[in-house]
ZADO-1210 file (C-alpha; in nm, 4 decimals, padded with zeros to 6 digits):
<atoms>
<atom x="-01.2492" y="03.1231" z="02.3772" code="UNK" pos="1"/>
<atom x="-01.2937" y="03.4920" z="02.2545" code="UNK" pos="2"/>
<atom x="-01.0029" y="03.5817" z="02.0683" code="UNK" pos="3"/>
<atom x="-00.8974" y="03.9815" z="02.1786" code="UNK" pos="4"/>
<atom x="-00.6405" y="04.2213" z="02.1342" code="UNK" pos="5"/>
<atom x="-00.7478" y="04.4926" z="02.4064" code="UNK" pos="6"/>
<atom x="-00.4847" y="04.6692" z="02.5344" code="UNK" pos="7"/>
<atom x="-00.1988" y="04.5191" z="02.2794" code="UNK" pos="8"/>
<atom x="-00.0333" y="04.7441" z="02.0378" code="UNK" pos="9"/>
<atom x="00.0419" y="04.5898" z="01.6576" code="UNK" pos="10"/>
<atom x="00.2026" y="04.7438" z="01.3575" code="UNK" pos="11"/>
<atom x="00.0839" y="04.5926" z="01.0033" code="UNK" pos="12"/>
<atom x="00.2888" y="04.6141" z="00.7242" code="UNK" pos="13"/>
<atom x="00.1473" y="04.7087" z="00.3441" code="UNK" pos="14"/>
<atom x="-00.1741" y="04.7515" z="00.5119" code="UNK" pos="15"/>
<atom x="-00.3001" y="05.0525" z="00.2967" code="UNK" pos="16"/>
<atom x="-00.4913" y="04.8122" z="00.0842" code="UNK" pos="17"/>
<atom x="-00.5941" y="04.4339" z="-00.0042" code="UNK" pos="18"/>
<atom x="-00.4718" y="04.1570" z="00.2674" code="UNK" pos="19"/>
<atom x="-00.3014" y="04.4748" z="00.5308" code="UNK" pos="20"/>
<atom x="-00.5956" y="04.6926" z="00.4900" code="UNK" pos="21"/>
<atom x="-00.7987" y="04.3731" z="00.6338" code="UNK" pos="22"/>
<atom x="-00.5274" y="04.2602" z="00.9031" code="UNK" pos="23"/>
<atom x="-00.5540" y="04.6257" z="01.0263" code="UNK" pos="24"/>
<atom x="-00.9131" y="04.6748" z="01.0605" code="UNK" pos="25"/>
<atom x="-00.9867" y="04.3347" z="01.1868" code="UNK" pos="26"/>
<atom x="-00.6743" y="04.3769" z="01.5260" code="UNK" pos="27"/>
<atom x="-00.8281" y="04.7099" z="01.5985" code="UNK" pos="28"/>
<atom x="-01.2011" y="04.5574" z="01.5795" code="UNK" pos="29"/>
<atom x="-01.0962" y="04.3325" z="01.8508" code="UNK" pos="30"/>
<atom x="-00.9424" y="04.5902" z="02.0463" code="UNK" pos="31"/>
<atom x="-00.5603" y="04.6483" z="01.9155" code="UNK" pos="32"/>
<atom x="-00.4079" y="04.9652" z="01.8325" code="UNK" pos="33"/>
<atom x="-00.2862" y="04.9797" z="01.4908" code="UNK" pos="34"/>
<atom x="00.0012" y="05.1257" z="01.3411" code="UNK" pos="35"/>
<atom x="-00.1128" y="05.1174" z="00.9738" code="UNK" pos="36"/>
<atom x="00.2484" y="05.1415" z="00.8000" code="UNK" pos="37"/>
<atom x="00.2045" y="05.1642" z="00.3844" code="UNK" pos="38"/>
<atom x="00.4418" y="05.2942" z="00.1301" code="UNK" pos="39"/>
<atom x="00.1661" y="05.3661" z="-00.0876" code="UNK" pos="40"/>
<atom x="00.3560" y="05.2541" z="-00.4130" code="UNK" pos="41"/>
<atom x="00.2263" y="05.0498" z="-00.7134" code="UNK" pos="42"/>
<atom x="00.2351" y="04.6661" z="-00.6594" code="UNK" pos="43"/>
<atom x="00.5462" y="04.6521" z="-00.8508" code="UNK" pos="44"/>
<atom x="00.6729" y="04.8961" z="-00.5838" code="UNK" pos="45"/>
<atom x="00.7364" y="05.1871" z="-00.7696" code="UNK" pos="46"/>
<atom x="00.6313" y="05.4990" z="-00.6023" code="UNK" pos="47"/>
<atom x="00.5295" y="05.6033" z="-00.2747" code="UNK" pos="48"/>
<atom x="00.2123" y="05.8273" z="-00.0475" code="UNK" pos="49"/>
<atom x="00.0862" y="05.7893" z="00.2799" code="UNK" pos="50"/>
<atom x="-00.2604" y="05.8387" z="00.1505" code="UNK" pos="51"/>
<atom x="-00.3663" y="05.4751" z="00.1536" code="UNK" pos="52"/>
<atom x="-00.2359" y="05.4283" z="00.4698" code="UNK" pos="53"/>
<atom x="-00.3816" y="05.7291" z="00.6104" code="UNK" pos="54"/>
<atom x="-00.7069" y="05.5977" z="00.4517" code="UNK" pos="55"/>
<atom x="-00.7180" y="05.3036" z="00.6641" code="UNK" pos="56"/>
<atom x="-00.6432" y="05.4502" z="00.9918" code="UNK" pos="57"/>
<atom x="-00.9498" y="05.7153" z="00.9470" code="UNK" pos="58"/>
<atom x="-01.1519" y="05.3843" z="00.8806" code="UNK" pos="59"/>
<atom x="-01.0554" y="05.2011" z="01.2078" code="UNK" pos="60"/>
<atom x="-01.1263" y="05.5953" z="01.3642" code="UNK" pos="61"/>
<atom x="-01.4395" y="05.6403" z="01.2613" code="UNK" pos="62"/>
<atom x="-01.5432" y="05.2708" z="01.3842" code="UNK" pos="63"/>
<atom x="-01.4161" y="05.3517" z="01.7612" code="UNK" pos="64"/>
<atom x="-01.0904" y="05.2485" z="01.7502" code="UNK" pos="65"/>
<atom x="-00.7074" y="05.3560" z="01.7823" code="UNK" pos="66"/>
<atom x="-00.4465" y="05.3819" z="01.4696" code="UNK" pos="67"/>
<atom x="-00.1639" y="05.5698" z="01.3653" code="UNK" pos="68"/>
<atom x="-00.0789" y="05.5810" z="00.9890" code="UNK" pos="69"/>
<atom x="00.3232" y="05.5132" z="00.8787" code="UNK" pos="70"/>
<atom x="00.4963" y="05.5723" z="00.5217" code="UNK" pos="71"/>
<atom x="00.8218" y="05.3711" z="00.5689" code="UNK" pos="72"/>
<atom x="00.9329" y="05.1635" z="00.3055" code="UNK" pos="73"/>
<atom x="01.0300" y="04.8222" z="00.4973" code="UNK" pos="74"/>
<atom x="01.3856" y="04.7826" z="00.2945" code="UNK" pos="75"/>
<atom x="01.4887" y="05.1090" z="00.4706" code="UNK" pos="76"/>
<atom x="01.5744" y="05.0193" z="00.8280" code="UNK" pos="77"/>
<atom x="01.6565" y="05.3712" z="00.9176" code="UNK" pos="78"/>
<atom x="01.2562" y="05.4799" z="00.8386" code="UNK" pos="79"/>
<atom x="01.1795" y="05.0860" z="00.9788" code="UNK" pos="80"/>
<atom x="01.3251" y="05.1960" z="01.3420" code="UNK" pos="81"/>
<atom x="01.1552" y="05.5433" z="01.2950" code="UNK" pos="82"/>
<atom x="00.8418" y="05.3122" z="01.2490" code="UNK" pos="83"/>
<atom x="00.8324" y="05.1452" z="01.5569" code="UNK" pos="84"/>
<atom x="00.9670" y="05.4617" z="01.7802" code="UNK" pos="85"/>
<atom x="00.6916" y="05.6146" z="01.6133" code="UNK" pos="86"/>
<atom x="00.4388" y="05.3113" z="01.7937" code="UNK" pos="87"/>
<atom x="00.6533" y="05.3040" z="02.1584" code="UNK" pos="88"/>
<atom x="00.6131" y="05.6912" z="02.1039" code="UNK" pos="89"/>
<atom x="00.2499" y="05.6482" z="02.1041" code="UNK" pos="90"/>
<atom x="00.1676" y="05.3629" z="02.3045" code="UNK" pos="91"/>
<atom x="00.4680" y="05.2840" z="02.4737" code="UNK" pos="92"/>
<atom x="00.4848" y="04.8796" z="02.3730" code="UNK" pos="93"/>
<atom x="00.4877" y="04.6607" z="02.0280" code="UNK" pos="94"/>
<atom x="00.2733" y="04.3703" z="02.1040" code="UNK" pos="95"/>
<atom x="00.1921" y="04.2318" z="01.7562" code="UNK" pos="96"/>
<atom x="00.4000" y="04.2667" z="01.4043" code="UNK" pos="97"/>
<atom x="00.2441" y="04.1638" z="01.1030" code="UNK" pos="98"/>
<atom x="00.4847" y="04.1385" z="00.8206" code="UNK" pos="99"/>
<atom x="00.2985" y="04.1353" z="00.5364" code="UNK" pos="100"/>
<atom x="00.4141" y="04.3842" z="00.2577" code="UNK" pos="101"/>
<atom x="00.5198" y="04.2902" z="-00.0704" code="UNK" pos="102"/>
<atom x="00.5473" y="04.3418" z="-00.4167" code="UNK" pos="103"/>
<atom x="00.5949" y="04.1578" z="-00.7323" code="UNK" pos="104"/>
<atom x="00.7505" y="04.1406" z="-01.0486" code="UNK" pos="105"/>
<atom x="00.6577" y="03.8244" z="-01.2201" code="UNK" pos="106"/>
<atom x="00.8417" y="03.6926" z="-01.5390" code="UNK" pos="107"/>
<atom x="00.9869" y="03.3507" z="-01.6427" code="UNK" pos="108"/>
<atom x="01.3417" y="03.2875" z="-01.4420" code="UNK" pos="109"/>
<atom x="01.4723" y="03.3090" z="-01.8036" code="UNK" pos="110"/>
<atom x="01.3099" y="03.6624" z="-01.8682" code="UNK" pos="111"/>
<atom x="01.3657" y="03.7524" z="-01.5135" code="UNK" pos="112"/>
<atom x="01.6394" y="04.0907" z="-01.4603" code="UNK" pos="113"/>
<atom x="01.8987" y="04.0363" z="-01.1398" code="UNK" pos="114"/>
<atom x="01.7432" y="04.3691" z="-01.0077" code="UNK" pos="115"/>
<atom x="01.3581" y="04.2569" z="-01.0163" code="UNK" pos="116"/>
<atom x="01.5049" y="03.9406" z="-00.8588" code="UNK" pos="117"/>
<atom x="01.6960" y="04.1180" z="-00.6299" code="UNK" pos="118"/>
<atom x="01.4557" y="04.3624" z="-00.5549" code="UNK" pos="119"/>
<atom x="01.1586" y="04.1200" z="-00.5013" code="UNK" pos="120"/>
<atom x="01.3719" y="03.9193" z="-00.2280" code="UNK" pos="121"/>
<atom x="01.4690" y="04.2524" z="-00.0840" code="UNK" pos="122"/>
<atom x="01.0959" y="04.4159" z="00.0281" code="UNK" pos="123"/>
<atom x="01.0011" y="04.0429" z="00.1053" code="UNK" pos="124"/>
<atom x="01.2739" y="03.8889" z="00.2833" code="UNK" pos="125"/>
<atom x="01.4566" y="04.1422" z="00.3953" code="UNK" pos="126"/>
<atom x="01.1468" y="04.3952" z="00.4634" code="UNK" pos="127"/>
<atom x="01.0740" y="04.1294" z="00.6750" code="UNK" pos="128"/>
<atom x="01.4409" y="04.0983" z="00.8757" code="UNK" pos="129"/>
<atom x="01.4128" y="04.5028" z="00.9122" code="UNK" pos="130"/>
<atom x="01.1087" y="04.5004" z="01.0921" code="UNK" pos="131"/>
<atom x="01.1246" y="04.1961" z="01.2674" code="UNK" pos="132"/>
<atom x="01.4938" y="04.3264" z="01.3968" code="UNK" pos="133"/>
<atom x="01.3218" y="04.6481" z="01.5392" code="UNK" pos="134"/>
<atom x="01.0923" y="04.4927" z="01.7574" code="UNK" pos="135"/>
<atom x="01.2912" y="04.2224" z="01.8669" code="UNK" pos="136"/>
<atom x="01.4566" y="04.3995" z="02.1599" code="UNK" pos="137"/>
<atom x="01.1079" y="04.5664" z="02.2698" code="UNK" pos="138"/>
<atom x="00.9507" y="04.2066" z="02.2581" code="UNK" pos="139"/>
<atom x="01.2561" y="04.0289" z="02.4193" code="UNK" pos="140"/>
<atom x="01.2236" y="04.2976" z="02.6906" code="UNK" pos="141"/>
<atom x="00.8537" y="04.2658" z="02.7691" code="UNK" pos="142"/>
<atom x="00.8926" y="03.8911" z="02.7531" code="UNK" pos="143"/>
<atom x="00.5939" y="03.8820" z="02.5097" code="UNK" pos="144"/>
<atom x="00.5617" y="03.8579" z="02.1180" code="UNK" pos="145"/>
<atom x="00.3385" y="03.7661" z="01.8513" code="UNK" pos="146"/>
<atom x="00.5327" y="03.7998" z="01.4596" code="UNK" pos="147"/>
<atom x="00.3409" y="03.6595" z="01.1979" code="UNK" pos="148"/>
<atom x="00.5511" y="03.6275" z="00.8464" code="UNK" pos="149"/>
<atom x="00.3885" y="03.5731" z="00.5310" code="UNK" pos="150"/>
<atom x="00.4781" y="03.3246" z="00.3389" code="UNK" pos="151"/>
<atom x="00.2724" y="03.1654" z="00.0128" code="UNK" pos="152"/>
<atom x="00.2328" y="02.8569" z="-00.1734" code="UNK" pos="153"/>
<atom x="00.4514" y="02.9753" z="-00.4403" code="UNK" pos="154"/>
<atom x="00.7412" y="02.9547" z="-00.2194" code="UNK" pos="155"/>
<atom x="00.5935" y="02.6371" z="-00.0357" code="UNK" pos="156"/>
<atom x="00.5179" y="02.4612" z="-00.3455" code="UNK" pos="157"/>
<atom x="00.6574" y="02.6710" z="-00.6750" code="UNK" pos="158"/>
<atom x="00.4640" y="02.8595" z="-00.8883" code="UNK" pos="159"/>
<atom x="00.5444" y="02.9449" z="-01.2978" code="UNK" pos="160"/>
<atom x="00.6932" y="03.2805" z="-01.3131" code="UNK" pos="161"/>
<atom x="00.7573" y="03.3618" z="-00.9557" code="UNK" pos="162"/>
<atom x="01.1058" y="03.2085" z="-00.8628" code="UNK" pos="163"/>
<atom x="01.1819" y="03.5678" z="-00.7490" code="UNK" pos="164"/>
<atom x="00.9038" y="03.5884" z="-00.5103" code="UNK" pos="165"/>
<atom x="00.8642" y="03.2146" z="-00.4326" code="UNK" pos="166"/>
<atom x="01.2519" y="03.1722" z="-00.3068" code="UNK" pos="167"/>
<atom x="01.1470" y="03.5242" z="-00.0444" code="UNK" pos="168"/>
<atom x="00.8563" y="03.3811" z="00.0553" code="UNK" pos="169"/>
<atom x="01.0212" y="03.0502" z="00.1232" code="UNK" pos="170"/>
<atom x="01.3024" y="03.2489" z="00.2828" code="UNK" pos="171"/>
<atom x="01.0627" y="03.3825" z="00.5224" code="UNK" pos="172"/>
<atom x="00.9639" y="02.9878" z="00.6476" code="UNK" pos="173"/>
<atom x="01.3170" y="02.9499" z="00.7289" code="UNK" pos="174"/>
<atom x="01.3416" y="03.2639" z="00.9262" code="UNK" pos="175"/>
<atom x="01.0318" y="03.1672" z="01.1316" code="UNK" pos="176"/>
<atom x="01.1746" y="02.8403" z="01.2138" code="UNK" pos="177"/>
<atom x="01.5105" y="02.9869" z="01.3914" code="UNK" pos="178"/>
<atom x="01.2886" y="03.2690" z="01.5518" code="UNK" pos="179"/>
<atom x="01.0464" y="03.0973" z="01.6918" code="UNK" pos="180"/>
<atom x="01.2969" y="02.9131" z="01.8695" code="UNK" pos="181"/>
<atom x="01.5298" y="03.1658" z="01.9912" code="UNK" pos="182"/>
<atom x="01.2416" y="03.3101" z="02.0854" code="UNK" pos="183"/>
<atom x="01.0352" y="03.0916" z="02.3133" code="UNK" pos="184"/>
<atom x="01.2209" y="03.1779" z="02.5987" code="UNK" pos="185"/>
<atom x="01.0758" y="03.5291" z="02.6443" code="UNK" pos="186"/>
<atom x="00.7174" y="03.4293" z="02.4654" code="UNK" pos="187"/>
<atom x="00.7576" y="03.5577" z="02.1216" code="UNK" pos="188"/>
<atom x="00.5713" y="03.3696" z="01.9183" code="UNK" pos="189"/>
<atom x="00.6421" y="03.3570" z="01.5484" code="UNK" pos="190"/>
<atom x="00.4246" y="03.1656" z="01.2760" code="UNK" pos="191"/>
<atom x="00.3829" y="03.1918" z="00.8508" code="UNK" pos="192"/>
<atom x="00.0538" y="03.2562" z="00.6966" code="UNK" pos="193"/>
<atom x="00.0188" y="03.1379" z="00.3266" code="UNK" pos="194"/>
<atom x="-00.2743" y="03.3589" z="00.2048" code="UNK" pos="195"/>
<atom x="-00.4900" y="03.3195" z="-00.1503" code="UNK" pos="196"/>
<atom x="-00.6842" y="03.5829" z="-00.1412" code="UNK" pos="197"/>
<atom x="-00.7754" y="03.8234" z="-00.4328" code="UNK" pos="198"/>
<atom x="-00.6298" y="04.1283" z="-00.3716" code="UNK" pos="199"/>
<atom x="-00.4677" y="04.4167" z="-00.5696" code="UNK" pos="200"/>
<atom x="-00.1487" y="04.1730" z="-00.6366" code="UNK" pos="201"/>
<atom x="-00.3665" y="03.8725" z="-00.7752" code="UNK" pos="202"/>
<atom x="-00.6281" y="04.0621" z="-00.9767" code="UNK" pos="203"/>
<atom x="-00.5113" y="03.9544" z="-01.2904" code="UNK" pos="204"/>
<atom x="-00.4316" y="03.6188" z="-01.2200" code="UNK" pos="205"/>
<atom x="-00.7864" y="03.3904" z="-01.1402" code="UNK" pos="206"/>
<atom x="-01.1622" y="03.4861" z="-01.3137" code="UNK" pos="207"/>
<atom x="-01.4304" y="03.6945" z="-01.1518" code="UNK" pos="208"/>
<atom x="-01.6104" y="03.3988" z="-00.9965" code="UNK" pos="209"/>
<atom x="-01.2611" y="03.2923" z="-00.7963" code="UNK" pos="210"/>
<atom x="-01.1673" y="03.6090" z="-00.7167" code="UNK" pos="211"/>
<atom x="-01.5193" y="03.6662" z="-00.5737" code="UNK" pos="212"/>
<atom x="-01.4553" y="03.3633" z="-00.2942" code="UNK" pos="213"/>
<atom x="-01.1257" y="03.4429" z="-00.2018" code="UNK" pos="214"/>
<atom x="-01.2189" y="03.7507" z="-00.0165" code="UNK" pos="215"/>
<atom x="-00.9360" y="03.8917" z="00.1813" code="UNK" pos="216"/>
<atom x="-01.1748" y="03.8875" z="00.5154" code="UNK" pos="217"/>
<atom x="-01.1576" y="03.4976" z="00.4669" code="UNK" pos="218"/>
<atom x="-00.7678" y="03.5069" z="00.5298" code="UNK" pos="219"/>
<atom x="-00.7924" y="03.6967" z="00.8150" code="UNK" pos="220"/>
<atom x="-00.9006" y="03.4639" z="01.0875" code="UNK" pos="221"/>
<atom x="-00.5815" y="03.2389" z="01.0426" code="UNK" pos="222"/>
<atom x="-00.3828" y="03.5614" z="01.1258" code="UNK" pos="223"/>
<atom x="-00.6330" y="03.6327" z="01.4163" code="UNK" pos="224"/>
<atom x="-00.5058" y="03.3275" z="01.5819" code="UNK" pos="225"/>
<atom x="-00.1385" y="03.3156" z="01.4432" code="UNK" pos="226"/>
<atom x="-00.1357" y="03.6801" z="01.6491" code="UNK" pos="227"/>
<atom x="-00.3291" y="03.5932" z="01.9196" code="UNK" pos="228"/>
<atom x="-00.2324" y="03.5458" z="02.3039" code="UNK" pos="229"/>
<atom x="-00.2795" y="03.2061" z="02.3035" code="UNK" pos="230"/>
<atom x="-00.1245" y="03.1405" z="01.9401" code="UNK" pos="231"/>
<atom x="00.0912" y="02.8963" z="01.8111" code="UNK" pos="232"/>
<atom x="00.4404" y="02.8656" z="01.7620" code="UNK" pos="233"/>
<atom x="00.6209" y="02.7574" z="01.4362" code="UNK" pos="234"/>
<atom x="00.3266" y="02.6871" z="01.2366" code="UNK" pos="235"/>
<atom x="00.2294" y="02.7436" z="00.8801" code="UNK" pos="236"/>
<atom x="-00.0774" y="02.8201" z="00.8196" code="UNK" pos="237"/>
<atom x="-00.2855" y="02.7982" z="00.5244" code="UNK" pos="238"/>
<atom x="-00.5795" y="03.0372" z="00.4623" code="UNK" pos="239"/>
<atom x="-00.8319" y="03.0924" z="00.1540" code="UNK" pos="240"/>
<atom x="-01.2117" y="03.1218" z="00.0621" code="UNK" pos="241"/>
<atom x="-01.2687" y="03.0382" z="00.4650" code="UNK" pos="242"/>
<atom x="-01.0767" y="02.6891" z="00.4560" code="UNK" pos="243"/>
<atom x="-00.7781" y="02.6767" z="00.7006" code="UNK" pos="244"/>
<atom x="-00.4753" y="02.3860" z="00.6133" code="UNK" pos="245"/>
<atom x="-00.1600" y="02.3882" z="00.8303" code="UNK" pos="246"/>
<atom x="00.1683" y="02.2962" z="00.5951" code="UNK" pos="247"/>
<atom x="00.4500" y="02.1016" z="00.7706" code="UNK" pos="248"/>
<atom x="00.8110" y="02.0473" z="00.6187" code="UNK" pos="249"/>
<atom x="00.9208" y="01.7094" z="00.7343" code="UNK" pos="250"/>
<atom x="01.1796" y="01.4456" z="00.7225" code="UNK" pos="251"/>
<atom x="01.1152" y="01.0832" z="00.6488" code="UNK" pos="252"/>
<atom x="01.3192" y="00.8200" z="00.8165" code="UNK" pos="253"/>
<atom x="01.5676" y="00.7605" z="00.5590" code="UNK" pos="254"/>
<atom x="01.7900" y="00.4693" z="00.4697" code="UNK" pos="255"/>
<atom x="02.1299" y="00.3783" z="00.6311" code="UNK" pos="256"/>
<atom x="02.3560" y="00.3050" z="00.2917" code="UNK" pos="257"/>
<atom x="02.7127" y="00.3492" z="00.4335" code="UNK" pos="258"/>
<atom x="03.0092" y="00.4714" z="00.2381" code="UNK" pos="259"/>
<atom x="03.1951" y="00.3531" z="-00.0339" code="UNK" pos="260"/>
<atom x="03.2635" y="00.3370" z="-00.4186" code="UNK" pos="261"/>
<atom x="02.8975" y="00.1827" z="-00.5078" code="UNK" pos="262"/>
<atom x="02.6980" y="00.4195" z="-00.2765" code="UNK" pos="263"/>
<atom x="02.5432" y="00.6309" z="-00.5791" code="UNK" pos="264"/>
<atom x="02.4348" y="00.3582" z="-00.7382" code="UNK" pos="265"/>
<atom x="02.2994" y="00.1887" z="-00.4266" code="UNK" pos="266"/>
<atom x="02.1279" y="00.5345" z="-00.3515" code="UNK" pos="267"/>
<atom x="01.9596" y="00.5689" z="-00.7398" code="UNK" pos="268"/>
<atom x="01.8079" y="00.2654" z="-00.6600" code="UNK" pos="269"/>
<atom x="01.7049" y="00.2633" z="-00.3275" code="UNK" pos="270"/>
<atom x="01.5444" y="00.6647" z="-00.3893" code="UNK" pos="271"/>
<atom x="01.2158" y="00.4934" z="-00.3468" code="UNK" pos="272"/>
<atom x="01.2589" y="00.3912" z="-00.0332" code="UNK" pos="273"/>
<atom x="01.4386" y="00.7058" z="00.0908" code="UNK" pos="274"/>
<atom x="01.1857" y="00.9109" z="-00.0112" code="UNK" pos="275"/>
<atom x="00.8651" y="00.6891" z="00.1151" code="UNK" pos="276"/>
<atom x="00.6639" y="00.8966" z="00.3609" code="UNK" pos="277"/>
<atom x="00.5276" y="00.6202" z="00.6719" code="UNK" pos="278"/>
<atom x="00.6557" y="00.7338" z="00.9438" code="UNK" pos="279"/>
<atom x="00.7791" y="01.0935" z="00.8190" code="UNK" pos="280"/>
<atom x="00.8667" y="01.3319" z="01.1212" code="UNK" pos="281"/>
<atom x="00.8179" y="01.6913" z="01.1307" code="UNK" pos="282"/>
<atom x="01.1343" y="01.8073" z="01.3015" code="UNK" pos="283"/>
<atom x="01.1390" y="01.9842" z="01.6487" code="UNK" pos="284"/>
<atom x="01.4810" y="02.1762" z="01.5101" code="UNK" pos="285"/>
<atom x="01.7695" y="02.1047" z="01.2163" code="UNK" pos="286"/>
<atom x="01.9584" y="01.9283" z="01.4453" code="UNK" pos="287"/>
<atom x="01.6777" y="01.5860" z="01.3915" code="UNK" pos="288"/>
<atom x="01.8203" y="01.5686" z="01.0759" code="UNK" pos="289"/>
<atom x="02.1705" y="01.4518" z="01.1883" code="UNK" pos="290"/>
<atom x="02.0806" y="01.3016" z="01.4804" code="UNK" pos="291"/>
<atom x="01.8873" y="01.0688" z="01.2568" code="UNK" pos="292"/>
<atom x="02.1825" y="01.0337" z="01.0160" code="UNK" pos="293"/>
<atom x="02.4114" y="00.9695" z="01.3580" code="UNK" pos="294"/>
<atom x="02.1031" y="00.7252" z="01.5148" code="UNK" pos="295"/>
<atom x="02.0893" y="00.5086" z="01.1859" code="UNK" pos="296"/>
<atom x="02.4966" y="00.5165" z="01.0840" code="UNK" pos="297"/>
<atom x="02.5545" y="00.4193" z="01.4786" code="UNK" pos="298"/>
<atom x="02.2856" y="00.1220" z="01.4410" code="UNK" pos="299"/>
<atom x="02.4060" y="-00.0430" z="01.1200" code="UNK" pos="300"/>
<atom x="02.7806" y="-00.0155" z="01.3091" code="UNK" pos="301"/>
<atom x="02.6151" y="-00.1947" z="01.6229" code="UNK" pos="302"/>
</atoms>
């Protein structure tokens, strides 16, 4: 089953370099047209050129194919809007978004500033919202979507020195979920993709040899797929170095302890058994979670 993109349109966020530069040239090699949006700041987010971006669409030119270059910054959703008029301007339909710019400002939470908390949650997260927002109505309208958010194991799982960009990135799973189900009505598909690759913003973090595997190219099949006509819904995706792992949040089946003056105690003790995994669900919606609460509270009543 070839996997193809002739004919749809897709806008890629922070795809002047690294992980976007990859997403970009990969959609259009498969037939998309691309609008390459970039700031064209430092990773920490500071400045701003359309250079890089510009760079990427003469790449995807010069191999055959169709782009359009875009300097928005994603926290503005004035220049966000301007963005996607820009791509209905030129193609007249958003097929594909790829939300994938970012930037970071690592420190310890204790080191950390509000603002490069604030900041970091605000080109993630909201970056995210902004463009997501945009092509909502266009999707909703054509009854066809494919959003792909990226998340990354340091919001799934935590990683030293990131609580800034770990709680955005986890922010960004909980978006997906709601999306992806207000969504399925009209066929917009929405999915994470939790990338290691080495790329501009991980350079400094993992030795030569490491940074050689985790090419960005090897991300980019996972996001292939996640984008693709046939794609998913709600899934997480794991991608690095060419191996592919899907991450689930789930619920295990709890314990019924009622109500009443000993419960904490009853609870501290019986945490072992709450938290053992057999027969852990991964929830269709939020709503499993009380109707499991409900089912068990009702049964013990019974």
């Amino acid at each position: 089953m070839a996997v193809q993109f002739t004919d749809r349109v897709a806008i890629v966020t922070g795809a002047g370099g690294g992980l976007g530069r990859a997403h970009a040239l990969a959609l259009a090699a498969r037939g998309a047209k691309v609008l390459v949006n970039d700031l064209g700041g430092t990773r920490d987010g500071s400045g701003a050129s359309v250079s890089a971006a510009q760079a990427v669409v003469d790449e995807i030119r010069a191999a055959g194919g169709e782009a359009i270059a875009n300097g928005a910054s994603v926290t503005d959703p004035v220049a966000v809007q301007a963005m996607v008029d820009q791509a209905m301007q030129a193609w007249g339909r958003v097929d594909i978004l790829i939300n994938n710019a970012g930037i970071l400002r690592d420190k310890s939470f204790a080191k950390m500033s509000l603002d490069d908390f604030r900041l970091v949650v605000e080109v993630h997260l909201m970056g995210a919202v902004n463009c997501t927002k945009a092509v909502w109505p266009i999707m909703n309208e054509r009854k066809y979507g494919r959003i792909v958010m990226t998340t990354s194991s340091s919001g799934l799982y935590g990683n030293f020195g990131q609580s800034n960009y770990g709680a955005a990135k986890m922010a960004l799973v909980g978006l997906m979920q709601t999306l992806s189900i207000e969504g399925a009505k009209n066929d917009i598909r929405v999915n994470c993709l939790a990338p290691t690759a080495a790329t501009r913003m991980t350079e400094d973090l993992m030795p030569p040899a490491v940074l050689a595997a985790l090419q960005p190219e090897a991300v980019v099949p996972a996001m292939l797929v996640l984008a693709s006509e046939d794609a998913p819904t709600r899934a997480i995706a794991c991608a690095g170095a060419g191996t592919f792992e899907a991450a689930h949040i789930t619920l295990t089946q709890g314990l019924h302890l009622g109500l009443d003056a000993q419960t904490p105690e009853r609870l501290a003790e019986a945490w072992p058994r709450v938290s053992d995994r057999s027969g852990e669900i991964v929830p269709a919606s939020g709503s499993a979670q009380g109707s499991n609460e409900i089912g068990k509270a009702m049964a013990a009543r019974g």
